[in-house]
Residue frames relative to the residue before (quaternion, step in Angstrom):
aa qw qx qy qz dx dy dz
X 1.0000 0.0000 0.0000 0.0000 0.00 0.00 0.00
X 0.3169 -0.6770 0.5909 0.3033 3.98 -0.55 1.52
X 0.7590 -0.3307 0.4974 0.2591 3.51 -1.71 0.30
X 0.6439 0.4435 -0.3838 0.4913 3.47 0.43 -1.33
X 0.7041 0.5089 -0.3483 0.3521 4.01 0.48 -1.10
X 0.7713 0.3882 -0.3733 0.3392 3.45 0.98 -0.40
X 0.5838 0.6320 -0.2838 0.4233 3.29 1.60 -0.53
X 0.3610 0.7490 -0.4447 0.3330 3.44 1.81 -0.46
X 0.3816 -0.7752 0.4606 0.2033 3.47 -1.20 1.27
X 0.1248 -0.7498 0.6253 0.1769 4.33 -0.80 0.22
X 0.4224 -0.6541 0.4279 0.4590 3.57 -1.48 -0.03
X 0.2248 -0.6695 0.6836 0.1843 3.35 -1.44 0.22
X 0.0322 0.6625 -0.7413 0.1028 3.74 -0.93 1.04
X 0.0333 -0.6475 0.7462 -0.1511 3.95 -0.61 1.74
X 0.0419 0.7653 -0.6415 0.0315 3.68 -1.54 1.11
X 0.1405 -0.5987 0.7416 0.2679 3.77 -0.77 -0.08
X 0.8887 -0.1577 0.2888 0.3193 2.84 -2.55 0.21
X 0.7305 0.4437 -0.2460 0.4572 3.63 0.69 -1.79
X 0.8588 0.2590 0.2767 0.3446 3.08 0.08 -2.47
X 0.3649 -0.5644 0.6399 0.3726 3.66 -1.67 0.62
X 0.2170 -0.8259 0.4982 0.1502 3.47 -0.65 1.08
X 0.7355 -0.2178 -0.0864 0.6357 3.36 2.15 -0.10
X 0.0356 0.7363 -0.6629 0.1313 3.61 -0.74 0.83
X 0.2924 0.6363 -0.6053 0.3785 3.01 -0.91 1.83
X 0.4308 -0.7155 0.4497 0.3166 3.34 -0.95 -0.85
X 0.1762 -0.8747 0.4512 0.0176 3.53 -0.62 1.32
X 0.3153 -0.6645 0.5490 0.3971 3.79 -1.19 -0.12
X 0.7155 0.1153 -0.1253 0.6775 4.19 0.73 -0.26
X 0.1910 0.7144 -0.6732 -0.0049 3.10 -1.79 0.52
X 0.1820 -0.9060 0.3711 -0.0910 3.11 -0.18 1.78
X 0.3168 -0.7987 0.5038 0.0888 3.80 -0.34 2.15
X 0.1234 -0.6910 0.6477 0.2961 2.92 -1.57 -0.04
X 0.4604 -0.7540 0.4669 0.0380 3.53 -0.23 2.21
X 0.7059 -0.4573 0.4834 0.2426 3.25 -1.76 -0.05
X 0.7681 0.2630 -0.0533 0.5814 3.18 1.60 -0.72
X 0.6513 -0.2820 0.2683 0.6514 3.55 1.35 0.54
X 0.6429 -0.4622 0.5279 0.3070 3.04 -2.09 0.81
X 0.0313 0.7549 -0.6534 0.0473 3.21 -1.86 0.96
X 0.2830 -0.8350 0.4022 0.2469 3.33 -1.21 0.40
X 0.1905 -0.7058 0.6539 0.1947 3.98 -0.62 0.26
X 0.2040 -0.5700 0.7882 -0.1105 3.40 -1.45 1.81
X 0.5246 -0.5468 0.5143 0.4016 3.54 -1.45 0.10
X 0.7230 0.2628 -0.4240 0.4779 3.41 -1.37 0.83
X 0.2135 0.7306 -0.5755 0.2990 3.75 1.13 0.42
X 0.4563 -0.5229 0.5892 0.4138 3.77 -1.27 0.97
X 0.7075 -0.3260 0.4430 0.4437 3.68 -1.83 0.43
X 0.1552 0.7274 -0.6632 -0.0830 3.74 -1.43 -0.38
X 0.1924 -0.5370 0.8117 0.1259 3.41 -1.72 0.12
X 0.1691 0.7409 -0.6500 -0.0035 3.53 -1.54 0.65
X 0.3801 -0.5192 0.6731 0.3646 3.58 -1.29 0.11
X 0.0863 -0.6927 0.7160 0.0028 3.45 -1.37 0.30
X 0.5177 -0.7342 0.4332 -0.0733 2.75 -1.57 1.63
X 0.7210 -0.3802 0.4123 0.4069 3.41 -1.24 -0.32
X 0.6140 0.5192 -0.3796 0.4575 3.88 -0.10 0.74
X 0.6152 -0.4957 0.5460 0.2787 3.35 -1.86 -0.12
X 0.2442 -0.6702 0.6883 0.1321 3.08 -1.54 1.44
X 0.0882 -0.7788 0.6206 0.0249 3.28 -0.82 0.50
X 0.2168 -0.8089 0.5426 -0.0651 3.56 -0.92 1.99
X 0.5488 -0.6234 0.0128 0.5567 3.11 0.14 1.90
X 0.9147 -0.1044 -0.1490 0.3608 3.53 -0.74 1.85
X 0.4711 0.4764 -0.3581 0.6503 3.59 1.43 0.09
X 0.2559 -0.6881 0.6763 -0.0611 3.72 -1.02 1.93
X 0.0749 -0.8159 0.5601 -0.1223 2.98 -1.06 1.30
X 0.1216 -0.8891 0.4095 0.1643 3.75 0.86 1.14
X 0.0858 -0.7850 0.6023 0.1171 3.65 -0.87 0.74
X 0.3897 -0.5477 0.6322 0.3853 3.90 -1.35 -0.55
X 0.7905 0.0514 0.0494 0.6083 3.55 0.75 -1.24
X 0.3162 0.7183 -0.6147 -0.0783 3.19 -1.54 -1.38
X 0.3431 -0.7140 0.5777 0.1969 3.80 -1.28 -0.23
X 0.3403 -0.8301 0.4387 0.0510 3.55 -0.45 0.83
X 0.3311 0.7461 -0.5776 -0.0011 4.06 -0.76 0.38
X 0.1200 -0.7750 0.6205 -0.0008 3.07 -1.54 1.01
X 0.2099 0.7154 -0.6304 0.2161 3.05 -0.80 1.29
X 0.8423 0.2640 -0.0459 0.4677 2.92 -1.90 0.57
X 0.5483 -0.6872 0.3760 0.2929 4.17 1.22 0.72
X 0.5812 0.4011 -0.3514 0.6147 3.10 1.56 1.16
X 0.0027 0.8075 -0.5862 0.0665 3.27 -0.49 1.34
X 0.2784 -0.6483 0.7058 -0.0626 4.39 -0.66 1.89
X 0.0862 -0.6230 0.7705 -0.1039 3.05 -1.17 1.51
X 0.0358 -0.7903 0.6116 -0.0063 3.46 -1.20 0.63
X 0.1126 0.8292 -0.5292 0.1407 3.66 0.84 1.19
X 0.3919 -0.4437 0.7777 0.2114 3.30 -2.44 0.17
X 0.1263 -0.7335 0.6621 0.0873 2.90 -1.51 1.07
């Protein structure tokens, strides 16, 4: 896999109840799952997650949550968290 593919850029659109807490377009964006922290690069397999207590962080911008639920597809990854 060349470099250029991992650095390749997807959207990200995170919101709470209130607000778009970000919506743009990143190269990492890193959860804290049900089963431990993970990251999602473009070309990531689909997913669905629950999301925990902790800090998402959009390549380097920390975003603390309580909960939330995660989906990526299709180089477009919708967070829907509680802060």
């Amino acid at each position: 896999m060349s470099l250029s593919v991992v650095l390749r850029m997807f959207k990200v659109l995170m919101l709470d109840y209130a607000q778009v807490l970000f919506s743009g377009n990143a190269r990492s964006v890193i959860l804290p799952g049900e089963r431990g922290v993970f990251e999602i690069l473009n070309f990531h397999s689909p997913i669905v997650s629950m999301l925990n207590e902790g800090d998402v962080i959009i390549d380097g911008e920390v975003f603390p949550i309580r909960r939330g639920i995660v989906n990526f597809y299709h180089s477009e990854l919708i967070a829907l968290v509680e802060r």
